[in-house]
C-alpha angles and dihedrals in degrees: 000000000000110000126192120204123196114203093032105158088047120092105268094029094051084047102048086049091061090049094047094045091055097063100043108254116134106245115194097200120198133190139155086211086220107191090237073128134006104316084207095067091055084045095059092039087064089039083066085055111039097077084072107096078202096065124069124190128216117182096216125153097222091227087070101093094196113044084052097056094048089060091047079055108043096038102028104204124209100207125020126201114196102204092150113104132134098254137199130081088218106052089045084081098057093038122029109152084061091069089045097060101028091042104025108025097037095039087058083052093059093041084051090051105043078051095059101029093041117210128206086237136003111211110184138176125247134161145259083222085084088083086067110153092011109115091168092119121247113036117227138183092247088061110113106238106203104130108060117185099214145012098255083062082042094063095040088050081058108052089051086059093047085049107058086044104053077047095047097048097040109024096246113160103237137183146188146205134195106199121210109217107305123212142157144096115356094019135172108269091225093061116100092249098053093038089054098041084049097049096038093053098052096040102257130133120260125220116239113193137203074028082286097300092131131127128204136191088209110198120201121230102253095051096057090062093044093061095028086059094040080058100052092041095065110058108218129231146195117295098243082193098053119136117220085188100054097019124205117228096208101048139036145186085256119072098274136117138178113212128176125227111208144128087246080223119095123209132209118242097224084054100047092050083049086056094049086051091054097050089042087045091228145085134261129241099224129211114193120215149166139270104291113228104261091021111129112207096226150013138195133159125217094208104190104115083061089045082050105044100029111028094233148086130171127280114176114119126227098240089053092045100045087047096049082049106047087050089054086051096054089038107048087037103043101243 
C-alpha cells in the first residue's frame, strides 16, 4: 500500500509512519512543521524516518489547495490518514482563526482531494473534545455531540460533518477517530505529561487545574496506532442497518464510521502526577487552580464499536506507559 500521512512529523502521525514502514508499506508524510512547539523536535522525529527508501517527505502546509493536489497526483496514494491538524483546547482561545484554516480550510483540501484523486480508504483524526458538555460516563459514539467547549471541539465536530457528507455525496469510505488524551515517547511539549516532567525536572511549580479534580482516559502511544492501522486496514463500508428514523450518529448508510481510541480506563490527575514523581524520583512543587475555560472534568471512552469492528482496544496501562515515557525524556533531553 502507499499511504500518505498528513501531520508526519507530529506525534501520532510520526508514530503511525514507523508503524506503517515495518512493516513495508510506502508512506508519503507531509507536514508544514508550524512552530505551535519546538520545530526541532518534529525535525528529529523525521530524522528517525528518513532512513526508510520507502518513506518520502514534502514539506506542504495542507491549506494550500494546490500544492496538495499535486501530491495526490503525482503519488497517488491508496489510503490517506489525515493526522495534521492545529491541536490544543487552550490555545484555541488565544488563537482561533488558527483552528479555522488548519481544521476547516485544510481539512476541505484533503476531502477535495480524496474526491478527485479517489483512495481506496480516508482515515482522519478527530477528538474526544467533541463530548464537551456530556457527563453521561462513558462516552460513546452514539453519543450525540452538539455542545462543544471550546473551538478547537468546534472544528473537530466539524470535520466529522464534512466527512459523512463528502461520503455521503461521493461514496468516499471515510473514518473517523476520537483520540483520549495521547501520550507517550516522543510526545507533544504542551500535553500534561510532558508540562509537568519538564517542570519537575527543572524545579519549577506545576499547575494543577480544576484543583486537581480531573480525570483522564490516558491512551499510550502505541495504542493509538494499533488501533489507528487496523482502521485504515479495513476499509469501512455503509450500515445496511442503518435507521433514518432513529439515526445513529457513529455510523450511515454511506461508508462512513466514528470510533472512539481510548483506554476505556480513566485516571485520576493527582495519581498520574504520583506516578511522574516516582519515575523522576522527586517530588513535585504544586499549584492549585481552577477549572480552565474550554477544560472538560473527565473523560472516558466506551470503546466497543472499535472492539466490534476491529477486534481490538487498547491495553496499555498507565504505570507501564508514564514509565516508557519519562526514560525517553531523559533520555532524548539528557537528564
Amino acid at each position: 500500500m502507499t499511504i500518505l500521512v498528513t501531520g508526519a512529523a507530529g506525534f501520532i502521525g510520526f508514530h503511525t509512519s514507523e508503524y506503517l514502514l515495518g512493516r513495508g508499506d510506502a508512506v508519503i508524510g507531509i507536514d508544514n512543521l508550524n512552530d505551535y512547539y519546538d520545530v526541532s523536535l518534529k525535525e528529529a522525529r523525521l530524522s528517525q524516518l528518513s532512513n526508510n527508501d520507502k518513506f518520502s517527505f514534502h514539506k506542504i502546509d495542507i491549506t494550500n489547495k494546490d500544492v496538495i493536489d499535486n501530491i495526490f497526483k503525482s503519488k497517488s496514494p491508496t489510503h490517506v490518514i489525515h493526522l495534521a491538524a492545529q491541536a490544543g483546547v487552550r490555545y484555541s482561545l488565544q488563537n482561533p482563526y488558527a483552528y479555522i484554516d488548519s481544521n476547516i480550510t485544510g481539512f476541505m483540501n484533503i476531502l477535495e482531494a480524496c474526491r478527485n484523486n479517489p483512495v481506496k480508504h480516508l482515515v482522519f483524526a478527530s477528538s474526544s473534545s467533541v463530548y464537551g458538555a456530556n457527563t453521561q460516563m462513558p462516552f460513546s459514539v452514539s453519543d450525540n455531540v452538539d455542545h462543544p467547549l471550546s473551538i478547537y471541539a468546534a472544528t473537530k465536530k466539524s470535520n466529522e460533518l464534512m466527512a459523512h457528507t463528502y461520503s455521503h455525496l461521493y461514496n468516499i469510505p471515510v473514518s473517523g477517530l476520537r483520540f483520549f488524551t495521547v501520550y507517550g515517547p516522543w510526545g507533544r511539549p504542551d500535553m500534561a505529561l510532558f508540562i509537568f516532567t519538564r517542570k519537575i525536572v527543572n524545579g519549577e511549580k506545576i499547575d494543577i487545574f480544576n484543583n486537581g479534580k480531573h480525570k483522564r482516559d490516558f491512551t499510550y502511544i502505541d495504542d493509538i496506532v494499533e488501533g489507528v492501522v487496523r482502521v485504515s486496514d479495513k476499509v469501512v463500508t455503509a450500515n445496511k442497518n442503518w435507521n433514518s428514523d432513529k439515526p445513529d450518529p457513529a455510523t450511515s448508510k454511506a461508508p462512513y464510521r466514528l470510533y472512539n481510541i481510548g483506554n476505556n480506563s480513566p485516571v485520576d490527575l493527582m495519581y498520574f502526577i504520583e506516578l511522574i514523581e516516582k519515575n523522576l524520583g522527586k517530588k513535585a512543587d504544586k499549584n492549585y487552580l481552577p477549572l480552565q475555560p474550554g477544560d472538560v472534568p473527565e473523560t472516558y471512552a466506551d470503546v466497543d464499536a472499535l472492539i466490534d469492528y476491529v477486534d481490538y482496544s487498547p491495553s496499555t496501562t498507565i504505570e507501564t506507559g508514564v514509565k516508557s515515557f519519562i526514560k525517553w525524556f531523559k533520555d532524548y533531553y539528557e537528564v
